[in-house]
N, C-alpha and C positions, 0 to 999 in steps of 0.2 A: 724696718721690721716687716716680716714677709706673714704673714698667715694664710693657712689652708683649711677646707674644712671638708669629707668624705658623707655625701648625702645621698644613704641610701634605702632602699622601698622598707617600709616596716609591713608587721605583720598585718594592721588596719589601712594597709594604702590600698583605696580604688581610688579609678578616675571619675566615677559616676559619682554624683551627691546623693546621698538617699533624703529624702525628704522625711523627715519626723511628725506623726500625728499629732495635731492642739486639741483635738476635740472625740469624743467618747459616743458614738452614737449609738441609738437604741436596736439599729439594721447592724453593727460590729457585734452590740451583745447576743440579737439573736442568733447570727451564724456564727458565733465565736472566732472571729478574724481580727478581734485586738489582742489573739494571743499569740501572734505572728508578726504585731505590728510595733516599731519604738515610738515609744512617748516622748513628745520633746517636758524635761523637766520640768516642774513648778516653780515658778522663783515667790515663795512665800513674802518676801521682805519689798516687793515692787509696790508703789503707791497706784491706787486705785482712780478713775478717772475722778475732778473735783463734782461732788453736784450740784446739778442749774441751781443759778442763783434767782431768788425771790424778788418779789418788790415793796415795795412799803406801802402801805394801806394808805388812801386819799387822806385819811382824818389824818395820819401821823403825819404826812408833808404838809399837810396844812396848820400841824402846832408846832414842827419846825421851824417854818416859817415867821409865824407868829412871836414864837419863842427868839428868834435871830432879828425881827422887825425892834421887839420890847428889850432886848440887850443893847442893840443899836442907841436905844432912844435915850438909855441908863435906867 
């Protein structure tokens, strides 16, 4: 079985990448040049980074502790 396939320039082909804006600045809004410029879409549904994790307060490792010494012992 032979296949072919005919690939050719569409109406959106350049060879340059255009770069898409992430960020809104206050110097875009006063010259109004974000209305000239493509936004790269929001993705609403992406997980946000995790927040730094805490630590346990001295006194709770220490009735941890305590608490896993007195389990130990029965």
């Amino acid at each position: 079985t032979l296949k072919s396939y005919w690939i050719r320039k569409g109406s959106a082909f350049s060879t340059a990448v255009a770069r898409q804006e992430t960020e809104l600045t206050p110097e875009m809004i006063a010259t109004g040049s974000w209305r000239q410029l493509s936004f790269k879409p929001y993705n609403f549904a992406a997980l946000g980074l995790p927040p730094a994790a805490g630590h346990l307060h001295p006194l709770l490792k220490v009735r941890s502790e305590l608490r896993q010494i007195f389990l130990e012992m029965g």
